[in-house]
C-alpha positions as CSV (number, residue, x, y, z in Angstrom):
1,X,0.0,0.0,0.0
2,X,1.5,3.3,-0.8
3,X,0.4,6.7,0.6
4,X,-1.6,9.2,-1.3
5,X,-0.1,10.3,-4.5
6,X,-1.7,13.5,-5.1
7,X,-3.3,16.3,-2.9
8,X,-4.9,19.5,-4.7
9,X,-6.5,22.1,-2.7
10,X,-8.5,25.2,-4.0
11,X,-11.7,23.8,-5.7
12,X,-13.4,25.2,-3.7
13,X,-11.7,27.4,-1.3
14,X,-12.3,29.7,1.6
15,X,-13.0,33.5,1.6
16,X,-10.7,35.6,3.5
17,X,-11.2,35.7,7.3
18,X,-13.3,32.5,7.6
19,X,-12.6,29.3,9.1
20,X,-10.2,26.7,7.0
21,X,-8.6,23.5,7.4
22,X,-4.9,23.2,7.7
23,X,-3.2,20.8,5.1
24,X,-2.1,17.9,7.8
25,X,-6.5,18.4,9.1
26,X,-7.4,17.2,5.9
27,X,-5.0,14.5,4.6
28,X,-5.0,12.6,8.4
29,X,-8.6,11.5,7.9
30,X,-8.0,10.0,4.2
31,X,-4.5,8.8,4.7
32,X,-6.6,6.7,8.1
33,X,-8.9,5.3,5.8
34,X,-6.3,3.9,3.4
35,X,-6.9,0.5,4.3
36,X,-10.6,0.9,4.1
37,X,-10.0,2.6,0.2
38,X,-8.0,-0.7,-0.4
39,X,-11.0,-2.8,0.5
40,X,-12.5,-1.4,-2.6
41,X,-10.0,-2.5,-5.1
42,X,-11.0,-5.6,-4.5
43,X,-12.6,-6.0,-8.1
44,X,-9.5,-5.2,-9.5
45,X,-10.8,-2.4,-12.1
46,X,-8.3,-0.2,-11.0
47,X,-4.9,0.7,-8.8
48,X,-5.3,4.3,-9.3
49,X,-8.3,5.5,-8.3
50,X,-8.8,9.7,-7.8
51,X,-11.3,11.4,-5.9
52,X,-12.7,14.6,-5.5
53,X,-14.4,15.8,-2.3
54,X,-16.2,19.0,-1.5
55,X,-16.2,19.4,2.5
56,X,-18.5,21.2,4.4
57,X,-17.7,24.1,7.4
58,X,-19.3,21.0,9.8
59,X,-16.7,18.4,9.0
60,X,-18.4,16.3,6.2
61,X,-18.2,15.6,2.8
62,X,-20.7,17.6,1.1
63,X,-19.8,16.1,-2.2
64,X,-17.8,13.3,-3.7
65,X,-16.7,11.7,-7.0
66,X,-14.2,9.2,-8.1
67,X,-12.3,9.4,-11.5
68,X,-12.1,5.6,-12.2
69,X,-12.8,2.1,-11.9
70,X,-15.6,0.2,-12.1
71,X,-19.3,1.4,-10.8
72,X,-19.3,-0.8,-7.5
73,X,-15.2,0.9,-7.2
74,X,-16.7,3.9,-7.3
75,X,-19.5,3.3,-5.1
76,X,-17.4,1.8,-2.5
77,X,-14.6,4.7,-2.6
78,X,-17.2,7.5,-2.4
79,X,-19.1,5.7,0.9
80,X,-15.6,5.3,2.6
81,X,-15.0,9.2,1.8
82,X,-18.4,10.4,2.9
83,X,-18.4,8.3,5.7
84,X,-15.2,10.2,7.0
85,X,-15.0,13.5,9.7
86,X,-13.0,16.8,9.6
87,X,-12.9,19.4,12.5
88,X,-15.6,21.6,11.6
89,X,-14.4,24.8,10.8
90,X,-17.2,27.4,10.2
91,X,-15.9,28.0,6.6
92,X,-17.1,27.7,3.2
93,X,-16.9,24.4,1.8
94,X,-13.1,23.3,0.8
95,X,-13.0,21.6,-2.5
96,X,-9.9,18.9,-3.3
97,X,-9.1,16.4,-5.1
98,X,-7.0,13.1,-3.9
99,X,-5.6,10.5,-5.2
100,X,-4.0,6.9,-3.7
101,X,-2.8,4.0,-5.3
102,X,-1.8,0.1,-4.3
């Protein structure tokens, strides 16, 4: 298993004097699920699989898609990322997109 290979931030943003999330606030809770991620590869329709997540000021994903692999990949990659919690920070929504590969 190898750690994330990709971290953009800025698809959404934050406005200036508002609540963020530092860099290390947002990886920890993906990087933790890694193993969980892996579970989904089990179909074997893909080793790279990217993912783009919108999170809410409260902590949760208010939107997420993933870039490839098969439907059920998909499915399975989005329900471990919605399923995950930030420290809510009062913010706009931060928008980013992540990658990890095995």
């Amino acid at each position: 298993m190898s750690a994330p290979i990709e971290f953009n931030m800025g698809a959404g943003g934050t406005s200036s004097g508002t609540g963020t999330l530092r860099d290390d606030e947002i990886t920890r809770p993906l990087n933790g699920a890694l193993s969980r991620f892996a579970h989904c590869l089990g179909d074997g329709s893909a080793r790279q699989v990217r993912l783009r997540i919108a999170i809410g000021g409260n902590g949760r994903a208010a939107g997420v898609s993933v870039d490839s692999g098969s439907g059920g990949l998909r499915s399975c990659v989005a329900g471990v990322a919605r399923s995950l919690q930030w420290r809510a920070f009062g913010g706009p929504r931060i928008g980013l997109s992540w990658s990890f590969g095995f």
